[in-house]
C-alpha positions in Angstrom: 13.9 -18.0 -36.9 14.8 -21.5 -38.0 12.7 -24.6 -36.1 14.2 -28.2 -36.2 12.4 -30.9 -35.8 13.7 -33.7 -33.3 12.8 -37.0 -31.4 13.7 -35.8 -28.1 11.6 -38.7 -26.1 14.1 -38.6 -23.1 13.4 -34.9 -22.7 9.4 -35.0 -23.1 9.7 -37.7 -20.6 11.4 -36.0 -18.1 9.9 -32.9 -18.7 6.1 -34.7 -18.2 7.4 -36.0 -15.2 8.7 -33.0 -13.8 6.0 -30.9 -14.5 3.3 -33.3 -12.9 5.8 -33.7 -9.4 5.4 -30.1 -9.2 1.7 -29.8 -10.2 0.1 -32.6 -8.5 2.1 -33.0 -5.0 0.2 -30.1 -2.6 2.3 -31.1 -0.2 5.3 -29.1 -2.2 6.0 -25.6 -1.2 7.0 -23.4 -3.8 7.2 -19.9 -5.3 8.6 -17.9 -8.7 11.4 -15.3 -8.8 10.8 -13.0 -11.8 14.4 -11.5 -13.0 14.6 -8.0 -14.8 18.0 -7.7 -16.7 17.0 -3.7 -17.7 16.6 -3.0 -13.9 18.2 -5.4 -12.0 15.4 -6.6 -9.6 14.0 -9.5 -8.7 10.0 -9.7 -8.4 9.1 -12.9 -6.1 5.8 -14.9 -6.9 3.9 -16.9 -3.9 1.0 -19.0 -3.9 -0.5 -16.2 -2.3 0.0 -14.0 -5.0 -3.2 -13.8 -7.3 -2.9 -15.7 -10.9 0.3 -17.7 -9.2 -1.5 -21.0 -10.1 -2.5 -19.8 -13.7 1.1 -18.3 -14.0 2.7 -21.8 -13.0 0.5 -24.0 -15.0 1.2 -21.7 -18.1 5.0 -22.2 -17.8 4.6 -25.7 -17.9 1.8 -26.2 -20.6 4.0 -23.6 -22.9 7.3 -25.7 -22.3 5.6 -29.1 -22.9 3.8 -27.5 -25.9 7.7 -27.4 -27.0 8.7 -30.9 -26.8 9.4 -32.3 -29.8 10.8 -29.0 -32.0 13.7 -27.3 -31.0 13.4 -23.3 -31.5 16.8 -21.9 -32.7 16.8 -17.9 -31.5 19.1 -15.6 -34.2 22.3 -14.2 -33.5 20.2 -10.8 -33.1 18.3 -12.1 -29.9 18.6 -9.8 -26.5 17.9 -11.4 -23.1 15.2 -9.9 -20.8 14.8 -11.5 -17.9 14.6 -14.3 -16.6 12.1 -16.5 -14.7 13.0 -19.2 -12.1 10.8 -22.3 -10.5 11.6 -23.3 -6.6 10.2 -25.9 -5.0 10.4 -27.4 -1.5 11.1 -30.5 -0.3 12.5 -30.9 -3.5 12.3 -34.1 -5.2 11.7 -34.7 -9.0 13.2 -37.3 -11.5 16.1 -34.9 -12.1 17.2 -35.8 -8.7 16.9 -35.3 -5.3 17.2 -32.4 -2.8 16.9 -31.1 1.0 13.9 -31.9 2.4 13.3 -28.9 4.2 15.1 -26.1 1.9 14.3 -24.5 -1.4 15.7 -25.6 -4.9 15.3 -24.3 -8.4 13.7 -26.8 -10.5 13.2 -25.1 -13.9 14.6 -21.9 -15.4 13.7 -19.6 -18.3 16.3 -17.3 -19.8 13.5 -14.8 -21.8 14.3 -13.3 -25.1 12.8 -10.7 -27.4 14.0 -11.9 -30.8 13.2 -9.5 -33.7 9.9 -8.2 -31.7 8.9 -11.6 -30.6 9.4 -12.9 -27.1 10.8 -16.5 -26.7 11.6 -18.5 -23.5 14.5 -20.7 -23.5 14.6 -23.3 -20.5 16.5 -25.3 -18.6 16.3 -27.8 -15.5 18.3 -26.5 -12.9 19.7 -29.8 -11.6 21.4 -30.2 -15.3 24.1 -27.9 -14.9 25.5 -28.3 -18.2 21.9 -27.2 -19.6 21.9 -30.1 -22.3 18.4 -30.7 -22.0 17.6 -27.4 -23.0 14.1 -26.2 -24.9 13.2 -23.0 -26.5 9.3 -22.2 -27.3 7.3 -18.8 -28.4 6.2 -17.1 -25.3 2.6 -17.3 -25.0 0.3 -13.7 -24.7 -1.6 -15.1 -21.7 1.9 -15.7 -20.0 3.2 -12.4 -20.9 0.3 -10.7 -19.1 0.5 -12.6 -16.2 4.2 -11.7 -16.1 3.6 -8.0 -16.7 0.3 -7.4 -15.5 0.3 -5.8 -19.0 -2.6 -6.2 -22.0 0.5 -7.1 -24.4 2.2 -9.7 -25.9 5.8 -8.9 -25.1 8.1 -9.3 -22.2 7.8 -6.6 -19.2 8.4 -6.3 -15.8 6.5 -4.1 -13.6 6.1 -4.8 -10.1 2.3 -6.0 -9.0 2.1 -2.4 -6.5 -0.9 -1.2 -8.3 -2.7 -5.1 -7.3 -2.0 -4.3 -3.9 -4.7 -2.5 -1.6 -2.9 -1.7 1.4 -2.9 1.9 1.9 0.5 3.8 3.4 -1.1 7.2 3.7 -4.5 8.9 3.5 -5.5 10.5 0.0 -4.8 14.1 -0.7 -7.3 15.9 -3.2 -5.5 17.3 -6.1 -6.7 20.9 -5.2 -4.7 23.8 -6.1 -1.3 22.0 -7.0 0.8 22.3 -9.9 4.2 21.6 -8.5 4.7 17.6 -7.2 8.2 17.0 -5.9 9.1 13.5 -4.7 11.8 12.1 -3.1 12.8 9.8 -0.1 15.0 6.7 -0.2 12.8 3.6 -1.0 14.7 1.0 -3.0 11.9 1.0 -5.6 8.5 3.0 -6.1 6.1 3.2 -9.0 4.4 6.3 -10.2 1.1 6.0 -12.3 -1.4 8.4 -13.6 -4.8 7.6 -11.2 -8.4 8.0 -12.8 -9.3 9.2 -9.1 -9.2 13.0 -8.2 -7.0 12.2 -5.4 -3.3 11.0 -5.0 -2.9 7.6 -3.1 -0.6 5.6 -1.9 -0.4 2.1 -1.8 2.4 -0.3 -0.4 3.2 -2.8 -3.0 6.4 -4.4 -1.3 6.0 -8.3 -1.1 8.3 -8.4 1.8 6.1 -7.8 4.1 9.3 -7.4 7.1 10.2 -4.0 5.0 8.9 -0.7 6.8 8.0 2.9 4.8 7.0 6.0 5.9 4.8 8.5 3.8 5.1 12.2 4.5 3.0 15.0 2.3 3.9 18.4 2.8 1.8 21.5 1.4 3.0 24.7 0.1 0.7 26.6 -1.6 0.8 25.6 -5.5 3.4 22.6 -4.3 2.8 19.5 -2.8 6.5 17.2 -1.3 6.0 13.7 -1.0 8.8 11.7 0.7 8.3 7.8 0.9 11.2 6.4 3.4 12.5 3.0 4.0 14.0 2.1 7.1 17.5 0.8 6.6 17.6 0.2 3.0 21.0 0.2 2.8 21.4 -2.7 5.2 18.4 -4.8 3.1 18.4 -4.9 -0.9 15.5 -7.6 -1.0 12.8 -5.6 -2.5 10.3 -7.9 -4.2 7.9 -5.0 -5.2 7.3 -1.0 -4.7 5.3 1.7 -2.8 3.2 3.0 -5.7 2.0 6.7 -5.6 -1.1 7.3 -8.0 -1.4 10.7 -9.4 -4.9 12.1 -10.4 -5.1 12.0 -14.1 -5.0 16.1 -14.3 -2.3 18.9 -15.9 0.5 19.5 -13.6 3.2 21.9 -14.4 5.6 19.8 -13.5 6.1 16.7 -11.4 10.1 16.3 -10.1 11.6 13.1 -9.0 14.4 12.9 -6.5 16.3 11.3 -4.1 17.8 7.4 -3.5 15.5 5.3 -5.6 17.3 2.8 -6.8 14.9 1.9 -9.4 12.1 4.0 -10.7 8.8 3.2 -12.7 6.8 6.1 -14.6 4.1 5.8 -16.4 2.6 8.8 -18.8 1.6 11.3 -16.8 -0.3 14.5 -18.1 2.6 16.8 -16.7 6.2 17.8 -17.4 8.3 15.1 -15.7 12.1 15.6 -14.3 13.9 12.9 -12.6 17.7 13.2 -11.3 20.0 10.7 -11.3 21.1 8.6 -8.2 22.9 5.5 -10.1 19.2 4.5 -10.6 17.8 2.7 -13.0 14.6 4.4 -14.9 11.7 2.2 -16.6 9.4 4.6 -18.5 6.1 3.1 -20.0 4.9 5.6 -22.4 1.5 5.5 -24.1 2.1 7.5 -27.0 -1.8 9.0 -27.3 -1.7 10.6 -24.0 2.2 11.6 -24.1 2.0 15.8 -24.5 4.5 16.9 -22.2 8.6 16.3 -21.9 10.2 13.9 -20.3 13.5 14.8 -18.4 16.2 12.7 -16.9 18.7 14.7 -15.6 22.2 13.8 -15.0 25.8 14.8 -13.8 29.4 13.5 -14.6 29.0 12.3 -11.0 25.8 11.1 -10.6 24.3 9.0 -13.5 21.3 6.6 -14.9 22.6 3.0 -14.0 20.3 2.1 -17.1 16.8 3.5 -18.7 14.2 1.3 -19.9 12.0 2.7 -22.5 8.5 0.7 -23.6 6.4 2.4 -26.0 2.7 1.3 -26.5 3.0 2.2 -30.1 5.2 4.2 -32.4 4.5 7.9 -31.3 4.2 9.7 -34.4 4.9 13.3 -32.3 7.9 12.9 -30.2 11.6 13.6 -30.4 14.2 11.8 -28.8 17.1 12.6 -27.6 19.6 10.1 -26.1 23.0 10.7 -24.9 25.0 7.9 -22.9 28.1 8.2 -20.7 31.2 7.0 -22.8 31.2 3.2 -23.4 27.8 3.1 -22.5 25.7 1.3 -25.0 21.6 2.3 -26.3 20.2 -1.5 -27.1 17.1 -0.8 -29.6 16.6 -4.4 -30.9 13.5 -3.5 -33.2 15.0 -1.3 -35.1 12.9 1.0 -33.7 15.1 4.8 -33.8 16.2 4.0 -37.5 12.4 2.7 -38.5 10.7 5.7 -37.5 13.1 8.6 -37.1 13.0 9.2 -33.7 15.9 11.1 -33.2 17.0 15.2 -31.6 15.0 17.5 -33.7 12.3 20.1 -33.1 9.3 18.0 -32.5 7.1 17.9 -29.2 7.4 16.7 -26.7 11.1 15.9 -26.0 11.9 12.7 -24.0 15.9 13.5 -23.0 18.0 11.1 -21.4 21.2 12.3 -20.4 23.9 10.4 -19.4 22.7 6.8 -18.9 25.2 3.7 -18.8 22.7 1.9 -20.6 19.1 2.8 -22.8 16.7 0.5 -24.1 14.0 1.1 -26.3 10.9 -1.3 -26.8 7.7 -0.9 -28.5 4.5 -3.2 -27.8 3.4 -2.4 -31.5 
């Protein structure tokens, strides 16, 4: 990483004024889209949302902690995500916009460089991006961002902040089959310190409607989660989350037409199929002892998989096969560093078939 010193007074000018327009004028209306590059979605911030004021104050305290130094990333750096400022009326020293209608004001293109995550922003209203800053992405930001204790760059949708239930709890009982399926653009599944399974509706667009059905067979328990018309409607700004008790299943199946899926370690063999969907597994090595699945077909395959590690499991194989031309991004090195490739250890994580896999570690 190579850091240049400059006297870039016309950009900490602009940059102070700017970021006091936007902080000290209550009178502005305003929210922050949160884009995931691995899964394609867009998570939308309001000032409704809890932290959105600590979250917007620590985007423009961490760029104006920049001005003066200009960060060059390497040649090695992947982009993440990105993170975009609206405001409205908008009117700011950059120039002037609708009164009544929302414009981006500043935009971060984030970046994990070599393990370390780095913002890179922009005002919108220069379009040839030539006052353009790049600063060390703050821990405190990170969390906010992922909701995560960790210091890197991830997206997870803020479901499991949300208390609205979308169906009654079922006690675990006898179960040790868990099928789900349905058609929801995008649900999360987390391991629940409760006895019971829940449900909660984490979708910020508050015009979207679900439907929860449970069904009980004897050792097997179907949940469907539903979305009316999702094909007509692709603005999903969160997820119905469905928490699992934190007990041994036999196995815990994933179907149907989720676009997007997020899985966090559960204590249970997991299989998910393919629906051109996109798969972001958040593993926690300690508590990993069962394999992970995702199944595939020459017609039906893993739009992309997303793999974050907590630390580097120790235990694990991995085995990783992508369709042809499809790419496996592991930008710490982390597959050659610790040998985590098809062997005979346990348990297995398999991905088959995938356009696109990326592996990330926290560690």
């Amino acid at each position: 990483m190579k850091k240049i010193c400059l006297t870039l007074t016309a950009l900490a000018l602009l940059l102070l004024l700017a970021g006091c327009a936007v902080r000290d004028n209550e009178k502005k209306d305003s929210y922050i889209i949160i884009h995931s590059i691995a899964s394609d979605t867009d998570t939308k911030v309001t000032p409704e949302d809890k932290n959105y004021d600590a979250l917007l104050d620590s985007l423009f305290d961490a760029a104006s902690e920049a001005v003066g130094t200009t960060t060059v990333l390497s040649g090695d750096a992947v982009q993440t995500g990105t993170i975009t400022y609206y405001q409205a009326p908008a009117r700011t020293v950059l120039g002037s916009g609708n009164d009544a209608a929302y414009t981006p004001i500043l935009a971060l293109d984030l970046y994990d460089d070599g393990g370390d995550s780095y913002a890179e922003g922009y005002f919108c209203s220069d379009e040839t991006k030539t006052l353009k800053f790049c600063f060390p992405v703050p821990a405190e930001l990170c969390k906010m961002v992922s909701g995560a204790e960790d210091t890197s760059i991830r997206f997870e949708t803020s479901s499991q902040d949300r208390s609205e239930k979308m169906h009654e709890d079922i006690a675990a009982e006898n179960f040790q089959y868990i099928n789900i399926s349905g058609n929801a653009a995008s649900i999360v599944i987390k391991r629940s310190e409760g006895e019971n399974f829940e449900f909660y509706n984490g979708d910020l667009n508050t015009a979207h409607t679900y439907t929860v059905r449970c069904d009980k067979r004897g050792e097997t328990l179907d949940i469907e989660i539903t979305m009316e018309n999702p094909e007509k409607d692709n603005d999903v700004l969160g997820s119905p989350l469905i928490a699992i008790p934190q007990k041994e299943f036999e196995k815990i199946e994933i179907m149907g037409d989720f676009r997007q899926v997020f899985l966090y370690t559960l204590h249970s063999d997991v299989l998910i199929h393919a629906n051109d969907s996109h798969v972001n597994l958040d593993v926690e090595a300690d508590y990993l002892k069962h394999n992970i699945l995702l199944d595939s077909s020459k017609s039906n395959v893993f739009r992309g998989v997303s793999v974050y590690f907590d630390k580097f499991p120790e235990n694990i194989s991995l085995e990783l096969n992508t369709t042809q031309g499809g790419v496996i991004n592991d930008p710490q090195g982390i597959l050659e560093k610790n040998g985590l490739a098809s062997g005979s250890k346990e348990p297995v994580i398999r991905i088959n078939s995938a356009k696109e896999i990326n592996i990330y570690s926290m560690e």
